[in-house]
Structure formats: C-alpha cells, structure tokens
C-alpha positions, 0 to 999 in steps of 0.5 A: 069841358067840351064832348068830342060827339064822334058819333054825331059828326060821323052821322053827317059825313054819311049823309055827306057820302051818301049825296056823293056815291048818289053822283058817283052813281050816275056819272058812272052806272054803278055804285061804289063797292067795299068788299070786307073779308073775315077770316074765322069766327072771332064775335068782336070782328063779326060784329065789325063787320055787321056794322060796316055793311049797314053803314056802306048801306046808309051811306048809298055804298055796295058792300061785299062780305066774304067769310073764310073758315078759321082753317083757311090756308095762306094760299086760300086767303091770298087767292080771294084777294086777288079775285077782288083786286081784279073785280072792277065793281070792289073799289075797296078791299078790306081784310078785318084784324085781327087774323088766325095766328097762323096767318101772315098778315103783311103777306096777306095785305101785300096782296091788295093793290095799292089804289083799293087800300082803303085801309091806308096800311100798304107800304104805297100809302104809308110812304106818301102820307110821310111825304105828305103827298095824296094818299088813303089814310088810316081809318082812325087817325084820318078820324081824329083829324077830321073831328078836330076839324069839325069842332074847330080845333086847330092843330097847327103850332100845338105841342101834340103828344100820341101814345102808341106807335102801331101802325094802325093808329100812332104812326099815321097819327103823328104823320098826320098831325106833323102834316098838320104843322103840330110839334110831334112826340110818340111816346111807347112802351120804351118812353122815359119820363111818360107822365112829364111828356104828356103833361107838355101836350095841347093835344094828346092822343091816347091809343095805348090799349090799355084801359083808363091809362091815362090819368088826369096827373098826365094832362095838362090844364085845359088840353084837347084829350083823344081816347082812341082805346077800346077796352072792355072792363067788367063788360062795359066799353071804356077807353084808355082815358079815365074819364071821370079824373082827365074831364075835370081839366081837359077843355075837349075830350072824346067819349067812349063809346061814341068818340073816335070809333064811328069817325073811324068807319066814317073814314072808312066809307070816305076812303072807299069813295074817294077809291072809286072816284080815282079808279073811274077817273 
C-alpha cells in the first residue's frame, strides 16, 4: 500500500502558483486577489480562514478577509458581496461554511458572480462541469483528481464508486470522474447493498462525514481508496476510512490529516488564479 502524500504534492503546486501569480503580476500591474469572508465566530471556520491567507501569501496571492458578526442581517451579507463582485482587484470571493443558521446560503452565494466562483458552487458552474465544458471546479474533488494525476493513476475504464452526494464533494466528484471516462456509482444514505457496491470499485471516494465508515469488508483487493472526511474523534483528526483495516488491501490510500485537505486549498489558489487570468484576458 502506497500513501497518497496530499500535502506534499499541494506544496509543489503552490511553488507551481507562485511562478505563475509572479507572471500574472507583471503582464498585469497587480496580483491576484481572494477575498474570504466569514460570517460568526465559529473556531473550525476561523481556523480555515488563518490557513487560507497564509497559503494565498506562500503562493504570491492577495488575500482579502472580511468578518461579520454572527448577527448579521441576510441584507448585510448580501450587500458585502456585491461590493467585492464589483471590486476589480478581488478575483475570487469565497464565503466560508458553514453559515449561522438564520442565513440563506443559496441566496447568499447567488450573489457571487459566476467568473469570481472559485468555490465552483454557482449553478453557471455546475452545469458546465456536467457539460463537461471549462468551468471552476469544486475545491476538493478537483484535488482528488489532480492527486491522482500526480501519482499516476489512471482513471479512465475504472469502475469508481463515491459515497456521498453533496454538492461540495459527491456531486462534482463523479462528474468529474465521469469526465474522466470512469464507470460512475453514487452511493447515499438511501443506497441498498452499500458494502456490495463499494466492493466493485477500482476506486472508491469516501466523503460521507462519518468517522472510520469505511471498513476493509467494503474495499475491494488492491483499490485506490480516497479519505475525504474530516472527522474529530477524542480530538484527534480522522477520516471516514479506518485506516489500520482498509490499508492491509488498498494498493493507494490517502491519509488524514495530510491527504485530500491540503489538495483542496491548492485547488483553491489554482481556482483563484485561473479566475484572474480570465478577468484580465
């Protein structure tokens, strides 16, 4: 079994990043901005936030943090967005989630204009991913694919299998991998026969939210396993994989912490980037 290293792979695409803002920057005058705006006072999300302006910063990317109280009206949320949608040095707006439960998060992101979405979440997005046409991806699947990438891994004519259907993660995933000429099953709450299924898979994509789910009864001799829960269990990090029980059969397996987590920040900048670059173009 092989370790997925999400964390060193996401160090070289920074250092990737950083040689392109530096070009950006000089054909243009002016670096390309992220502004990230955090609504409340929730620790996990300012965490977040901390890490996501250091790595703007490594990766030679303006950063913009806004804060708003947790009381904070749908109007006043709404209004700061569009002062960033018409701002020409934010190239990206990203609200962080999850949001104070009296506000309406699919109004709220409606307001982000499509070609600053780096998030990959607008409806625009969405539909141009299932087209399979040019689009900002979500973060974290765009991150499995690019460290699948990186290792080699093929995808196409693989039997895929992603638990979890949200649209931050299982959604965009097996679009992604569909893309990808994969053999796609979404499995869910719903899903029939669940261990059977994931059993089928040359690659399964966990991202069910539940901690050590997935168990080595469900993986299949020698399948490329991806752990994209984060899940915190007596304080310590883990992942929706058991680890100690699917490593003894998957051939690649991604760690947690360490795994999918920083590809998706990575992603994230890559996003940003690519953002700018069409604005200004």
């Amino acid at each position: 079994m092989k370790i997925l290293d999400g964390k060193q792979i996401a160090g070289e695409i920074r250092a990737e990043l950083r040689a392109r803002a530096e070009a950006f920057e000089s054909k243009y005058g002016k670096k390309a901005g992220l502004a990230v705006l955090l609504i409340g006072d929730d620790p996990a999300s300012a965490i977040y936030v901390r890490n996501k302006t250091r790595d703007c910063e490594e990766a030679g990317i303006r950063s913009f943090s806004y804060t708003l109280p947790a009381d904070a009206t749908q109007e006043e949320a709404e209004a700061l967005i569009d002062e960033l949608a018409a701002d020409e040095n934010v190239h990206g707006i990203l609200v962080q989630l999850p949001l104070p439960a009296h506000l309406r998060e699919d109004r709220l992101l409606a307001h982000i204009p499509y070609e600053k979405d780096v998030d990959g979440f607008s409806a625009y997005n969405i539909g141009s991913l299932a087209l399979g046409s040019p689009a900002a991806v979500a973060c974290t699947p765009k991150g499995v694919m690019r460290l699948l990438a990186r290792y080699g891994i093929s995808v196409s004519g693989k039997r895929a299998v992603v638990i979890g259907r949200s649209k931050i993660v299982g959604r965009p995933m097996a679009m992604l991998l569909l893309n990808a000429d994969a053999t796609v099953t979404v499995c869910h709450s719903k899903t029939k026969g669940l261990a059977e299924i994931c059993r089928e898979a040359d690659i399964l994509v966990a991202a069910v939210g539940k901690a050590n789910f997935v168990t080595a009864e469900m993986v299949k001799e020698g399948a490329v396993v991806i752990d994209v829960g984060i899940n915190r269990v007596d304080g310590k990090l883990c992942g929706d994989v058991d680890l100690a029980s699917v490593k003894e059969k998957a051939s690649f397996l991604t760690p947690v912490p360490g795994g999918i987590g920083p590809m998706t920040v990575a992603m994230l900048l890559e996003n940003t980037l690519e953002a700018a670059e069409r604005q200004m173009s």
